[in-house]
C-alpha positions as CSV (number, residue, x, y, z in Angstrom):
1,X,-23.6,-40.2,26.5
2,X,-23.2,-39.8,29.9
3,X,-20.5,-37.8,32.5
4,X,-18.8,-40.3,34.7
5,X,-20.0,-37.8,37.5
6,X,-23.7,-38.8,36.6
7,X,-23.3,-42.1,35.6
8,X,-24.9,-44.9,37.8
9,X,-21.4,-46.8,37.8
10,X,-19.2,-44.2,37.9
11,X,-17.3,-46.1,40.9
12,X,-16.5,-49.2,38.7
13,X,-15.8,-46.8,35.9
14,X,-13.2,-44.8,37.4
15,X,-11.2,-48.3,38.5
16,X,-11.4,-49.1,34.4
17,X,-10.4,-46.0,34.4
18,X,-6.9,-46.2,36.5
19,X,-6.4,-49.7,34.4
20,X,-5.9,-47.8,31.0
21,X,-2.3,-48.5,30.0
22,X,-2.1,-44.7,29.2
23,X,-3.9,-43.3,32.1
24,X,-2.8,-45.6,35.1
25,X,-0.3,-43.5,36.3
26,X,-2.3,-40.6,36.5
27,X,-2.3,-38.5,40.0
28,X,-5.6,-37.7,42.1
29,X,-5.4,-34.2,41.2
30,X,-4.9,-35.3,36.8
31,X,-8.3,-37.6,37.6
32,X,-9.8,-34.5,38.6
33,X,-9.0,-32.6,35.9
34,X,-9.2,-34.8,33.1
35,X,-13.0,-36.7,34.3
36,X,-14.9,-33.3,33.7
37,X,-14.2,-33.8,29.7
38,X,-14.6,-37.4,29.2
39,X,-18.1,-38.9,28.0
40,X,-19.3,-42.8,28.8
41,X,-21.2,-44.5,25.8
42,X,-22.3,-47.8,25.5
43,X,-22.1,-49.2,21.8
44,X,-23.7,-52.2,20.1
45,X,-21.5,-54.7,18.2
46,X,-21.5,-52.8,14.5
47,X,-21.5,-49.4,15.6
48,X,-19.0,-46.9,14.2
49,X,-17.3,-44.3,16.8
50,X,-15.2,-43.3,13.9
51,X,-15.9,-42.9,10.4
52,X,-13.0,-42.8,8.0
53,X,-12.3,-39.7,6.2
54,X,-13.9,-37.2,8.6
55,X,-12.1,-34.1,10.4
56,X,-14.2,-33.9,13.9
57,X,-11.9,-36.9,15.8
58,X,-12.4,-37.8,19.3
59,X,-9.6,-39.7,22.1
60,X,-10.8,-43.2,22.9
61,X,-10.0,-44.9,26.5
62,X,-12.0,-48.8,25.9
63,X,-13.9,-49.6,29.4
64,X,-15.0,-53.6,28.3
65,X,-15.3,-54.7,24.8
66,X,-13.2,-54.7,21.8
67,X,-12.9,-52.2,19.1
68,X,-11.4,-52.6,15.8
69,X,-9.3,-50.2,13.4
70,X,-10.8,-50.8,9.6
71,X,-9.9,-49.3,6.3
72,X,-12.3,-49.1,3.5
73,X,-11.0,-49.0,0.1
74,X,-13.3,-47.2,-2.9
75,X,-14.4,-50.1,-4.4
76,X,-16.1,-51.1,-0.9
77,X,-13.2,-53.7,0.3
78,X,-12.4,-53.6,4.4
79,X,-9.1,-54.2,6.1
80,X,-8.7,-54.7,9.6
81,X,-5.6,-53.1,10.9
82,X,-5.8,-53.7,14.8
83,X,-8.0,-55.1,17.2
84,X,-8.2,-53.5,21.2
85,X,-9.5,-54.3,24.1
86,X,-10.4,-53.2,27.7
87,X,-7.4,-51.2,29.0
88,X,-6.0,-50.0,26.0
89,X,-7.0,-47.0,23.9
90,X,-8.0,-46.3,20.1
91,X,-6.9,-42.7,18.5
92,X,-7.0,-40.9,15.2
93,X,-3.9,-38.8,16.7
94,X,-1.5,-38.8,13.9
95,X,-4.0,-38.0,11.6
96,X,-5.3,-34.9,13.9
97,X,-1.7,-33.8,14.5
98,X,-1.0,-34.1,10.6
99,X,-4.3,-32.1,9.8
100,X,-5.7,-34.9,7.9
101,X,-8.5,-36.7,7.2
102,X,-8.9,-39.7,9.6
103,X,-7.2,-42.5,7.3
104,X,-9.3,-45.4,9.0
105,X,-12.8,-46.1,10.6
106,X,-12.9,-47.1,14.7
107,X,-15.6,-50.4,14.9
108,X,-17.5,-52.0,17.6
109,X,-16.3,-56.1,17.3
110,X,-18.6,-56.9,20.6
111,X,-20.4,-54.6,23.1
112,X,-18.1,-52.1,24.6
113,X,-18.2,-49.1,26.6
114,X,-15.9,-46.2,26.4
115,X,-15.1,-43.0,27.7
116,X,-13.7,-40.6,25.0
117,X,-13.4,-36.7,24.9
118,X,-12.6,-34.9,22.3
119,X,-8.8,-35.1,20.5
120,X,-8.3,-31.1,21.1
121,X,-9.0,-31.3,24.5
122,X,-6.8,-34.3,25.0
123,X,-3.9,-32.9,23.4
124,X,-4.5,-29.3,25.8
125,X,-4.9,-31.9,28.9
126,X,-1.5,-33.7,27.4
127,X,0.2,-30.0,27.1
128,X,-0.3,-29.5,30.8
129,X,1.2,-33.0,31.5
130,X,4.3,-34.0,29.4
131,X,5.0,-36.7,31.5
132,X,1.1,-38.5,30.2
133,X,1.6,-37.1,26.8
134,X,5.1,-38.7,26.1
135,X,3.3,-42.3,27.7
136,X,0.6,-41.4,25.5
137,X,2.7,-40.9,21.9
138,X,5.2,-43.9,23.0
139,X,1.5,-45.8,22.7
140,X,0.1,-44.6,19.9
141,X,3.9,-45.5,18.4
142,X,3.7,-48.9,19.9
143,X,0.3,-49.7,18.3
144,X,1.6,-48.3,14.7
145,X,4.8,-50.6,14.6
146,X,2.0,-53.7,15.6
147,X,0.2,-52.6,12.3
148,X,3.5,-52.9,10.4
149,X,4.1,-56.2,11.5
150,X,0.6,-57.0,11.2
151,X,1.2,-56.0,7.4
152,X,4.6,-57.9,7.0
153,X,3.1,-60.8,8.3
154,X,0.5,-61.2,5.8
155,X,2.7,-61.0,2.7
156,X,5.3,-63.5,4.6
157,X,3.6,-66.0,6.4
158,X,1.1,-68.9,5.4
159,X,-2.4,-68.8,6.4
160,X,-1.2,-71.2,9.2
161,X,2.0,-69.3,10.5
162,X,-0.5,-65.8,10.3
163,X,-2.7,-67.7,13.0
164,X,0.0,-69.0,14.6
165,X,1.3,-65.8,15.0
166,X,-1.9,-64.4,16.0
167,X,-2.7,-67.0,19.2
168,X,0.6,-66.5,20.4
169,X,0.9,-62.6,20.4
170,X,-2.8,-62.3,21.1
171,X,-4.3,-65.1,22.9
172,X,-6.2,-63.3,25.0
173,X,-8.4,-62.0,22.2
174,X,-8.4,-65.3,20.0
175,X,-11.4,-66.8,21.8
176,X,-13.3,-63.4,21.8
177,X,-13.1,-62.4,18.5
178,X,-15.5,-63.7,16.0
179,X,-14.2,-66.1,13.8
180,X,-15.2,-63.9,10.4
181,X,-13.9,-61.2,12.1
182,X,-10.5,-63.2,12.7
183,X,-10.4,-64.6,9.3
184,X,-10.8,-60.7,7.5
185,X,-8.3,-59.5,10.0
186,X,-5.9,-62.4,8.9
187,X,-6.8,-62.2,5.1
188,X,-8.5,-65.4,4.8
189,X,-11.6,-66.8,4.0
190,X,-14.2,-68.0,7.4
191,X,-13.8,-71.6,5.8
192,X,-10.3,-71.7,5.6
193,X,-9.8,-70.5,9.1
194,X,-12.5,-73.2,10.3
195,X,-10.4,-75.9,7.7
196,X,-7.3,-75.2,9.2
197,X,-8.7,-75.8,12.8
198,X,-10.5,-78.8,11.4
199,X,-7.2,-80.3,10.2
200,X,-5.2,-79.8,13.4
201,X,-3.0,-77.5,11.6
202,X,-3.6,-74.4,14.4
């Protein structure tokens, strides 16, 4: 982990920075404040940022690469909820706000960087500016009505009309997702995503 002060590309950091659909609006003077608690990492495709089920949660603002929001059940079995790339954020918010355990795990699809501080210090950085904390819970809102629909969509739709759906709402992530990684997220089987193609029908 590294400040964005000390890091050799802080420059190119700080413009991914001002992308972020949350932070983009921020003033000179919020920068300021807010870059003093935020931490660069660079992950490996695999590694956890978040482990479900844990207390200590951190804020997420994704630099390049795509993250992914997965539930384990007991018995071992993963569910993708959400996929997000550069400029958006991942969050175990509600869950922090609630006092709960974080309900999900945050995954590495690719290679990614992010900056990420942690959620207490967010929120106090948030108190001083209701203005970024109202952007911030229409957001986290916005990204738990997509997981609803997400979840309507695979008890309604066909395997084709769920990739359908998913190339049209998402198409700039369907060529950078792995296709396993597609196929969990869309509750089907690697072959019948690759069958489907192979038939014309997506």
């Amino acid at each position: 982990m590294t400040s964005i002060e000390k890091h050799p590309e802080r420059n190119v950091i700080r413009v991914q920075l001002k992308q972020n659909t949350v932070l983009k609006e921020l003033t000179e003077a919020e920068v300021d404040e807010l870059e003093p608690d935020l931490e660069v990492i660079d992950c490996h495709k695999g590694d956890r940022l978040l482990h479900q089920g844990v207390h200590d949660m951190e804020q997420y603002f994704i630099l390049e690469g795509i993250l992914k929001r997965v539930v384990m059940s007991p018995q071992g079995k993963e569910m993708i909820l959400r996929f997000a790339d550069e400029r958006n954020i991942e969050t175990s918010y509600a869950a922090w706000r609630l006092q709960t355990p974080a309900p999900y795990s945050i995954v590495c699809v690719t290679r990614a960087r992010v900056a990420k501080l942690p959620l207490p210090r967010w929120v106090s950085f948030m108190t001083r500016h209701p203005e970024i904390k109202a952007r911030f819970e229409h957001e986290v809102m916005r990204e738990m009505s997509e997981i609803m629909a997400h979840t309507i969509t695979l008890h309604l739709l066909d395997a084709p009309g769920r990739v359908h759906r998913f190339f049209r709402k998402h198409a700039d992530l369907s060529e950078r997702i792995p296709k396993k990684e597609l196929a969990a997220y869309l509750n089907l089987s690697p072959e019948t995503l690759s069958r489907l193609k192979n038939q014309g029908k997506i």
